[in-house]
Structure formats: C-alpha cells, structure tokens
NUDRENFI-714993 format. One record per atom (N, C-alpha, C): residue in one letter; x negated, y negated, z negated. Coordinates in steps of 0.02 Angstrom, whole numbers, plus 50000, padded with zeros to 5 digits. Each point is the difference from the previous one (the first is absolute). Last residue first. Example, Ala and Ser with C-alpha at 12.3 -4.5 7.8 and 13.67 -1.06 7.14 Angstrom:
<rs>
S493585011249646/S499584994149997/S500394994549963/A499855028650004/A500454994150000/A499554994050000/
</rs>
This chain:
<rs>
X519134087150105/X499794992649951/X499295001350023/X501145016950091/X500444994750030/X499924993949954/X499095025450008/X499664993250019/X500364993550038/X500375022349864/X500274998850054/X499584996950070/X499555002249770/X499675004350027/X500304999750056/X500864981349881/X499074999450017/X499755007750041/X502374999049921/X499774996450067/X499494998150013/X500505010249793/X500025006750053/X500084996050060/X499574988449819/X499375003650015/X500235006850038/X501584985949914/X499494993650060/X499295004050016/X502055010849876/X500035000250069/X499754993950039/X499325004649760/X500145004450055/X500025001250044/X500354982049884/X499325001049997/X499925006350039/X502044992149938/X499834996350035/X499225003950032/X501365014149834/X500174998750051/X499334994850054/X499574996649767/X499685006950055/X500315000450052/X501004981749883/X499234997450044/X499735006350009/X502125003249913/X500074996150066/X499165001450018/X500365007449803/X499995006350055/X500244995350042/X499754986549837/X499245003550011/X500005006250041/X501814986149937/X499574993250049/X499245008150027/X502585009449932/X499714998649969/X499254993150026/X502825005950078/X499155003650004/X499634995549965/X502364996650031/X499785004049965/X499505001549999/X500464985950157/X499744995849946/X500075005249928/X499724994250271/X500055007549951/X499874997749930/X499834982250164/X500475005850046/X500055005549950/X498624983249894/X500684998650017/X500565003850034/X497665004849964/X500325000649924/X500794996350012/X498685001350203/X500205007349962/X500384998649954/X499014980850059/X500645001150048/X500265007949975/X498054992749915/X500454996149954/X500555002550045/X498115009450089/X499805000849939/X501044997749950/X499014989950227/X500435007150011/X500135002249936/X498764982549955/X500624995550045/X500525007149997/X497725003149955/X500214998849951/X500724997150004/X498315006150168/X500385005649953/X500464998749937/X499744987750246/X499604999749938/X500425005249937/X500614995550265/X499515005249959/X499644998049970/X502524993550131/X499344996449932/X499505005249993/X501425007950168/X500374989249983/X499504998649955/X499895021150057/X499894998050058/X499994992850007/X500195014049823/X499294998149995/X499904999550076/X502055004249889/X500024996549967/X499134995850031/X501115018550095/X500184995050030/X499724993349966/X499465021049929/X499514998450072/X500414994450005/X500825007749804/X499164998349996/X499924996250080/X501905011049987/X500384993949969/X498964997349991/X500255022950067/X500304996250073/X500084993049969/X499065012749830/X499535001050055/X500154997150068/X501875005949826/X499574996549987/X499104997850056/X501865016150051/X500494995150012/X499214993749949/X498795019450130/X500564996749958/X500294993350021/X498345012250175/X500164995049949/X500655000349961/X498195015150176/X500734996949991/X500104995549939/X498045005050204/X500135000949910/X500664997149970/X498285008450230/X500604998649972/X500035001349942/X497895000250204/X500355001449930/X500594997449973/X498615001050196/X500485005650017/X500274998449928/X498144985950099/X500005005649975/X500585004749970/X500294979250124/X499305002750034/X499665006749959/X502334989549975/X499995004850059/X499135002450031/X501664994249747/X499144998050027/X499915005350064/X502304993749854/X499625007850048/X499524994050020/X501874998049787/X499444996650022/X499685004950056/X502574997649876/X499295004749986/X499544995250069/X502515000349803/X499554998950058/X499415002249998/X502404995249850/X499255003750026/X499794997450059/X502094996749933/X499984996949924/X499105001750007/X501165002250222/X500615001949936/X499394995749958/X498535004350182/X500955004749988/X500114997249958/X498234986550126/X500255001249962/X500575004650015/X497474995250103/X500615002150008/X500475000549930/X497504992850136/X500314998149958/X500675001849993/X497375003950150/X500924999149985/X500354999849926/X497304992650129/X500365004349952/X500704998450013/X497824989850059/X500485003950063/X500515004649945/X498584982649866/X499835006250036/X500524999650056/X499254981649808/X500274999350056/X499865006050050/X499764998149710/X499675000250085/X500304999650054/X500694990949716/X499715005950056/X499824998450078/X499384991549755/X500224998750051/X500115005550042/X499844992449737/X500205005250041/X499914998750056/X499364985049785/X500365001350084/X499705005750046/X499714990949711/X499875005150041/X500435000850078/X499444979449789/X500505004450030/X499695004250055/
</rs>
C-alpha cells in the first residue's frame, strides 16, 4: 500500500460550503479544492494509504467510475507534491 503523508506546514485550511482551499503562507500559494479534492484531503488526513481514500471515493461517489476516481486521486496528490505538502 502506498501512504500519502502529508507535511506538517504553517498552512491554512478553510472550508466554504461543499469546497475549500489550502494558502501556504511561506510561499503565497493557494489552491482551491473541489467538492471531490475537499472529501480526498479529509480522507488523507485520517488514513493516507491510497488505497483506503481510493475505496472511500468509490463509496462517497458511487456513479463514478474506480478509474476516473484513481486519476482524480492521483492528480490532486501530485498537485500537493508540487505544492510540497507530501
């Protein structure tokens, strides 16, 4: 199994509504998050093994298909690596 970990930054964390968004105050960057991308981060604050978040998708969204879940997933774990929050 593949664990995600993320990084313990100075970072904020803010939910609107069904979204949210992430501000990294040591480099200015903000990245807002879907209603999916907000259900990932929480999912890989309580467990980050990909495969755990992976099954919780196929449960929270269960019209969606497993293989545009795991791009979704994969995605937005390599837009928090350029972030640098894994």
């Amino acid at each position: 199994m593949e664990a995600i970990a993320l990084k313990d930054k100075d970072m904020v964390y803010r939910e609107e509504g069904d979204e949210s968004l992430i501000f990294d105050p040591a480099t200015g960057s903000i990245k807002i998050l879907n209603t999916t991308a907000t259900f990932i981060w929480k999912q890989l604050k309580n467990n980050p093994q990909r495969a755990s978040v992976l099954e919780a998708l196929k449960k929270e969204f269960p019209d969606r298909d497993e293989d545009s879940l795991g791009r979704d997933l994969d995605a937005f774990i390599d837009s928090l690596r350029e972030m640098g929050l894994v």
